[in-house]
C-alpha positions in Angstrom: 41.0 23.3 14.1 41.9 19.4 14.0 37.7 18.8 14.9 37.4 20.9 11.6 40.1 18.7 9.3 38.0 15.5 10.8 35.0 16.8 9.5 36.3 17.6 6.2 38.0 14.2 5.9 34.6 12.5 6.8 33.0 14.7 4.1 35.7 13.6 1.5 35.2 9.7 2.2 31.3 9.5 2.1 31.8 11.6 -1.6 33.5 9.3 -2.3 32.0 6.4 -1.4 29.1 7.8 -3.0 30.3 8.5 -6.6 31.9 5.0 -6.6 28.4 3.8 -6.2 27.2 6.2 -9.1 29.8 5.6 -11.2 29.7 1.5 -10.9 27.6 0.0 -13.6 24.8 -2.4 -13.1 26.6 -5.4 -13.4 28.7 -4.2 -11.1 26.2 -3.2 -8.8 24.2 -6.6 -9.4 27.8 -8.8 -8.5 27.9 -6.8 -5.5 24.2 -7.5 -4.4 23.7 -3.2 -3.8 20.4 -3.2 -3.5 20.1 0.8 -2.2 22.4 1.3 -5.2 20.5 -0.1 -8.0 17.1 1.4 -6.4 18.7 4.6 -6.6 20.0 4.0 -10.0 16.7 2.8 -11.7 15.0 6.1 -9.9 17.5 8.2 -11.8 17.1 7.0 -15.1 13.7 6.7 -15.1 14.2 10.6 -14.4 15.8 11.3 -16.9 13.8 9.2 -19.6 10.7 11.4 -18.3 13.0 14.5 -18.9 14.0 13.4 -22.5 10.2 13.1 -23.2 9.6 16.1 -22.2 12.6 17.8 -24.2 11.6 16.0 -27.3 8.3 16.8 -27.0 8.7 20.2 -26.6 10.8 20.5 -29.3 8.1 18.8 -31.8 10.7 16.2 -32.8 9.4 13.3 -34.8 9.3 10.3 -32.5 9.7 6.7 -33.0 6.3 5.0 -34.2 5.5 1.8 -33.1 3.0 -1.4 -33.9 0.3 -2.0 -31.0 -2.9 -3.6 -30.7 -5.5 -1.4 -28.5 -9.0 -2.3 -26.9 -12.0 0.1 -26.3 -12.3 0.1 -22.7 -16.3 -1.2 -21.7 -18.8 -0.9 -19.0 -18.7 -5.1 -17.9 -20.3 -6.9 -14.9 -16.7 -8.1 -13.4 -17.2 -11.3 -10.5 -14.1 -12.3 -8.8 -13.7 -15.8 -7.4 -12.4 -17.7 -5.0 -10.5 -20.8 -6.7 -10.2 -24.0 -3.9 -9.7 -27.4 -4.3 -12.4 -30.3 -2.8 -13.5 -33.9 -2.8 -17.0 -35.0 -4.4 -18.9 -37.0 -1.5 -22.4 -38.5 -0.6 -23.8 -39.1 2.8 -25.3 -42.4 1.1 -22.3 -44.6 0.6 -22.6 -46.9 3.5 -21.0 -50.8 3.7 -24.5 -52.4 4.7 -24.2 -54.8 7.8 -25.9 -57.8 9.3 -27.3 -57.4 12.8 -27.7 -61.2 13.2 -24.4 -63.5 13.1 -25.4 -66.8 11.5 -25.2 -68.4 7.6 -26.8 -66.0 4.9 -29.2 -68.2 3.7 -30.4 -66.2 0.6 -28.7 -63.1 -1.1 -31.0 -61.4 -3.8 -29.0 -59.1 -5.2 -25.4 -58.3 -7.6 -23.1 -55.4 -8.2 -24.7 -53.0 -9.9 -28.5 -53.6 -9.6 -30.6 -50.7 -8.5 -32.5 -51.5 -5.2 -35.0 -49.4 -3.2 -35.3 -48.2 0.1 -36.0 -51.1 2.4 -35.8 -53.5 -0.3 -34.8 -57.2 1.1 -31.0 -58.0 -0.3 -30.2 -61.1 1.7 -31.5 -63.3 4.9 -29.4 -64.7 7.8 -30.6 -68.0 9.3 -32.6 -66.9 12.3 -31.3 -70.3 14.3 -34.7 -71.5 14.9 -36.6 -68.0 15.8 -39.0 -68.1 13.5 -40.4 -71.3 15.2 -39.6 -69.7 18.7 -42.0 -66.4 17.6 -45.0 -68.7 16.0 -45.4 -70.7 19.5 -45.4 -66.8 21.5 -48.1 -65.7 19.0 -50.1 -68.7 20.4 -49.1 -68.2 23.3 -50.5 -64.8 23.0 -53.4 -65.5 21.7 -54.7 -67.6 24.0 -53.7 -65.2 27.0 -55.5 -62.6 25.0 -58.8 -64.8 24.7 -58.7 -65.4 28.5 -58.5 -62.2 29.5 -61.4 -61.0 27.1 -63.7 -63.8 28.4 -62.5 -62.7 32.1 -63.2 -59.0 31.3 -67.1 -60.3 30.2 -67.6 -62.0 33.3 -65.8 -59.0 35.6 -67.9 -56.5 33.4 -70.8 -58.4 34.9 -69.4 -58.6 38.2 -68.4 -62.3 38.3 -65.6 -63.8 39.1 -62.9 -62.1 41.4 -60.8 -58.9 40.4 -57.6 -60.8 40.7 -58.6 -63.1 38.1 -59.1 -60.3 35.8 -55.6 -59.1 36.4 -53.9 -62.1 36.2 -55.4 -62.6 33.0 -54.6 -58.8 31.9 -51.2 -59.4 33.5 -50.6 -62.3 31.2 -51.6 -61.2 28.0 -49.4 -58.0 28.2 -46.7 -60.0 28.9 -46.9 -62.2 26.0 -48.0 -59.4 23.9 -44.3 -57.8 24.9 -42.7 -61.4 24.3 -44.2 -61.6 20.9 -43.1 -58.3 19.6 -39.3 -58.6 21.3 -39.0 -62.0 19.5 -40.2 -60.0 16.1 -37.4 -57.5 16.3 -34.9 -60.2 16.9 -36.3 -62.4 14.0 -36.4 -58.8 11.9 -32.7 -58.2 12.4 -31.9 -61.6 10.2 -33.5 -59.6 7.4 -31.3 -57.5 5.4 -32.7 -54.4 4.0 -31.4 -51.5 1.9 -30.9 -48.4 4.1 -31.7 -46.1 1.3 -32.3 -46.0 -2.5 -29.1 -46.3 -4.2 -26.8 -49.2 -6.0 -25.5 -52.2 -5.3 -21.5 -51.2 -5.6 -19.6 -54.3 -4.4 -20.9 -57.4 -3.2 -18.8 -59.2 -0.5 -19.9 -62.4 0.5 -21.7 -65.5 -1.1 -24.8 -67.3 -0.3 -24.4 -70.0 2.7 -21.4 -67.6 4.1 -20.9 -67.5 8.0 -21.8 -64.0 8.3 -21.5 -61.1 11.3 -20.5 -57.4 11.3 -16.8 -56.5 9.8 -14.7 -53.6 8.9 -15.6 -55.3 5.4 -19.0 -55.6 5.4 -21.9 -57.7 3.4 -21.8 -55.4 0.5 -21.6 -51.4 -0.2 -24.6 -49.3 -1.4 -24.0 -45.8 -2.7 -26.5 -43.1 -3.9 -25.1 -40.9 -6.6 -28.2 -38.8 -6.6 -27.2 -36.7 -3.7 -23.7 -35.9 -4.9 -21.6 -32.7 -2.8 -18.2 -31.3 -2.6 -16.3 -30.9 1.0 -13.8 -28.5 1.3 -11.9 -25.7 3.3 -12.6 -21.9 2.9 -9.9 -19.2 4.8 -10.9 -17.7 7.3 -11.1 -14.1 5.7 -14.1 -15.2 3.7 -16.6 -15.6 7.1 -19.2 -12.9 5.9 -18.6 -13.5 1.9 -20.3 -16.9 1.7 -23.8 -18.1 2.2 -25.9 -21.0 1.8 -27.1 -20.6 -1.5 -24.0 -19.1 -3.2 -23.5 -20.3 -6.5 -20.3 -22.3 -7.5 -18.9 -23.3 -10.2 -17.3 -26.9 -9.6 -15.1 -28.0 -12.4 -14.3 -31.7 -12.9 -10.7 -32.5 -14.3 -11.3 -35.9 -14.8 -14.3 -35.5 -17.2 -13.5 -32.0 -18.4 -17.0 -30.5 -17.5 -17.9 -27.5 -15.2 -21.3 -28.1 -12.9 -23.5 -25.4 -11.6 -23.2 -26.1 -7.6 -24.7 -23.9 -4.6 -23.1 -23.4 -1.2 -25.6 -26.0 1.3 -24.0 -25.8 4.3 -21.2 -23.3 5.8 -19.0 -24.6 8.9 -19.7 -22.7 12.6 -16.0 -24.0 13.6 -12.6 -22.8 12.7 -9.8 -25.3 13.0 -6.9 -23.4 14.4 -4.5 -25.5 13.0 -5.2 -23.9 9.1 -7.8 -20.8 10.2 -10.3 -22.2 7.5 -13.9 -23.3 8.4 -15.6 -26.2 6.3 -18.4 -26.0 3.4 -20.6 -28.3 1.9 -21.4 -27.2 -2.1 -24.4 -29.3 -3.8 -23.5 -30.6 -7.1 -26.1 -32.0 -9.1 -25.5 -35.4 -11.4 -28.2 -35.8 -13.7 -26.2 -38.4 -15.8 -24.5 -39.9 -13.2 -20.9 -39.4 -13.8 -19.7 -37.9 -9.9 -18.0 -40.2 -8.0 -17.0 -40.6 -4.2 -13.5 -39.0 -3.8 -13.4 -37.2 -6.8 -11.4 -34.2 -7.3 -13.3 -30.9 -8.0 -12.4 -27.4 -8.8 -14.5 -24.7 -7.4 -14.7 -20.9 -8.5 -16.9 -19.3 -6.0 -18.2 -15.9 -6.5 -17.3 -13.8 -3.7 -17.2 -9.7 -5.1 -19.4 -8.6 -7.9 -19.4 -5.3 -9.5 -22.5 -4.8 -12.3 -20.6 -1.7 -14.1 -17.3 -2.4 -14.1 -13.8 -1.0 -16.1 -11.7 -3.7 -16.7 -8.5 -4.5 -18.5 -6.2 -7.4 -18.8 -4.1 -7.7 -15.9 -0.6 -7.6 -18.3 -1.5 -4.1 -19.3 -1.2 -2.9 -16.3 2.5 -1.7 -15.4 4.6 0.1 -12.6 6.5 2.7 -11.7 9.9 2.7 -9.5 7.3 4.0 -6.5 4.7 1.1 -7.6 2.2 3.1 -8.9 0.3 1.6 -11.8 -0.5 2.7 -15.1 -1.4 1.8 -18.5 -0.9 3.4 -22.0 -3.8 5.0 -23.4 -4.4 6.3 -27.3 -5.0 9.8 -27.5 -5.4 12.3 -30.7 -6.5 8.9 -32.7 -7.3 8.6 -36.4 -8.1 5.7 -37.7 -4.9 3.5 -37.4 -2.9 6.1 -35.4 -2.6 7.7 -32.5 -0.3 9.0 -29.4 0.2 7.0 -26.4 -0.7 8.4 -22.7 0.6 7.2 -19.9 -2.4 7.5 -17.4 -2.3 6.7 -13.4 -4.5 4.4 -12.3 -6.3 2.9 -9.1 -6.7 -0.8 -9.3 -9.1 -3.3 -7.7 -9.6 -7.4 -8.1 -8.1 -9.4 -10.3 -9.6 -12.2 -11.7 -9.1 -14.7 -15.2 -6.2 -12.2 -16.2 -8.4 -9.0 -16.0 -8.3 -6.6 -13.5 -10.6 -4.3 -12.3 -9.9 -0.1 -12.6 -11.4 1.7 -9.9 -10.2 5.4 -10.9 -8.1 6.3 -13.9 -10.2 5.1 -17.0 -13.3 5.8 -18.5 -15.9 3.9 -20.9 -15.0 4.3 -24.2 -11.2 5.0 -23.5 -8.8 3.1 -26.1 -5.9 1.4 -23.9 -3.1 -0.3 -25.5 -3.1 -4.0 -24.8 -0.1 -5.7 -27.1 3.1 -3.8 -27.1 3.3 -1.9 -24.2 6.9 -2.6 -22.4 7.7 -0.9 -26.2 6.5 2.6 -25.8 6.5 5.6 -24.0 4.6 8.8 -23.2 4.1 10.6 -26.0 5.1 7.4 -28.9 3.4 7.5 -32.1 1.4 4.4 -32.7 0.2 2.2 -35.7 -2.7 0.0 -35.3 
């Protein structure tokens, strides 16, 4: 018996508890952060909206009308994108550097002049090379016409065979002189590394010159312009070289057609994203090093495609969506439908319907949080 009155008391309290939270309004529910509560609430009211609907349309009443704008729904080729962030770059910007410490004794060329690959820009003073090389080409020379004339008399079998390879000795040995003094003297010669233009100019004519974190001068090539960036690592096995990109430029307010060049074998554990390269052409030479680019890359393409705007599309309490179709239409009226639908990608504010609509259906796309199943509509 008192196991009984126990059970019966526990009873009475959770009622009770229960009804309080019923009976509280949303405010009150809201102030006291009742999450279950006002989940529970909104599932009842929505309930009992359907059930109104249904009552009133059962009974033929005259509903509410209501101005919307509606859409015929279209067969479209629907791309979605990737949207990143990355830097404009070139492999030819390079600070060119002497190989040969000494005074530049001539510098040919200013900012902004247009130089050629291996084009002379400037010469360092060779600190009396030059001379150094034209007595080893004599020397040379003459070792060469000794060994000639003792190759003639060998050839006729005079003379001994270690004359002939003394003199053969000697004349490769200058010949290797003469061209290790030419590389040396070549280094005091500085050329352009590529075809490109002048940037900056360092240093001044009769300078004390040798390599620096500075440099002589910087030489940049604009006409092999690419963006560097970082793709998440979900997207191995959606990009390829060749891709197409769309890389827009803030700072001049134009979009470039790009294509994916290179595509990272490494995944840095740190962010999970691998690398890509995306070619950019610049025809009139507005890129820049260190730009900052936009890039839309295409990574899921469907050729006949339903699509709506993305802010049609509503939800349920249980996060269904849906959208409100015209039905019974003529002319300027019509009866909204609330049909269920399947959604896909989303992508600039439309979004793909995979099952629910049809070509040719008429959806409501202005006015929507205003009606309900079964409104009369003006359009």
């Amino acid at each position: 018996m008192k196991k009984i009155i126990i059970l019966s008391l526990t009873a009475l309290v959770l009622f009770s508890c229960g009804n309080n939270d019923a009976n509280q309004s949303v405010d009150e529910l809201v102030k006291a952060k009742n999450v279950k509560a006002l989940q529970a609430k909104k599932v009842t009211l929505q309930a009992e909206m359907a059930k109104i609907e249904d009552g009133l349309a059962s009974l033929n009443v005259k509903k509410e009308e209501v101005l919307v704008a509606v859409a015929v729904v279209k067969d479209t080729v629907f791309r979605h994108y990737l949207d990143i962030q990355g830097n404009i770059d070139t492999k030819e910007n390079i600070l060119v550097q002497p190989e040969f410490s000494g005074t530049l004794t001539s510098l040919t060329v200013k900012a902004g002049q247009r130089v050629g690959k291996g084009q002379i820009l400037g010469r360092v003073d060779d600190a009396g090379m030059s001379q150094q090389l034209a007595s080893m080409e004599n020397q040379y020379a003459l070792a060469k016409t000794t060994f000639e004339r003792q190759k003639n008399l060998w050839d006729k079998k005079i003379g001994s065979e270690i004359q002939f390879l003394q003199a053969q000795t000697q004349m490769i040995s200058a010949q290797k002189s003469v061209a290790q003094m030419r590389a040396q003297v070549a280094k005091t010669v500085i050329r352009a590394p590529f075809t490109g233009t002048i940037d900056e100019v360092f240093v001044e004519k009769g300078q004390v010159v040798a390599p620096s974190p500075q440099g002589l001068l910087r030489i940049v090539n604009l006409s092999n312009m690419y963006v560097s960036t970082s793709v998440p690592e979900s997207y191995i096995g959606k990009l390829k070289v060749g891709t197409e990109v769309d890389v827009f430029l803030t700072s001049l307010g134009k979009t470039y057609k790009g294509e994916v060049r290179q595509v990272g074998n490494f995944i840095n554990p740190n962010n999970r994203s691998f690398g890509i390269e995306v070619r950019v052409p610049n025809p009139e030479n507005l890129l820049r090093p260190n730009q900052v680019a936009k890039l839309k890359i295409t990574d899921y393409v469907s050729k006949n495609a339903i699509v709506v705007p993305t802010n049609v599309i509503l939800e349920d309490g249980e996060k269904n969506s849906y959208v409100f179709t015209v039905t019974n239409s003529n002319g300027k009226t019509g009866t909204a439908k609330k049909i269920m639908v399947k959604i896909g990608k989303s992508s600039d504010n439309v979004t793909e319907i995979l099952s629910g609509l049809t070509a040719e259906d008429i959806i409501v796309t202005e006015g929507v949080n205003t009606i309900s199943n079964g409104m009369k509509l003006n359009f």
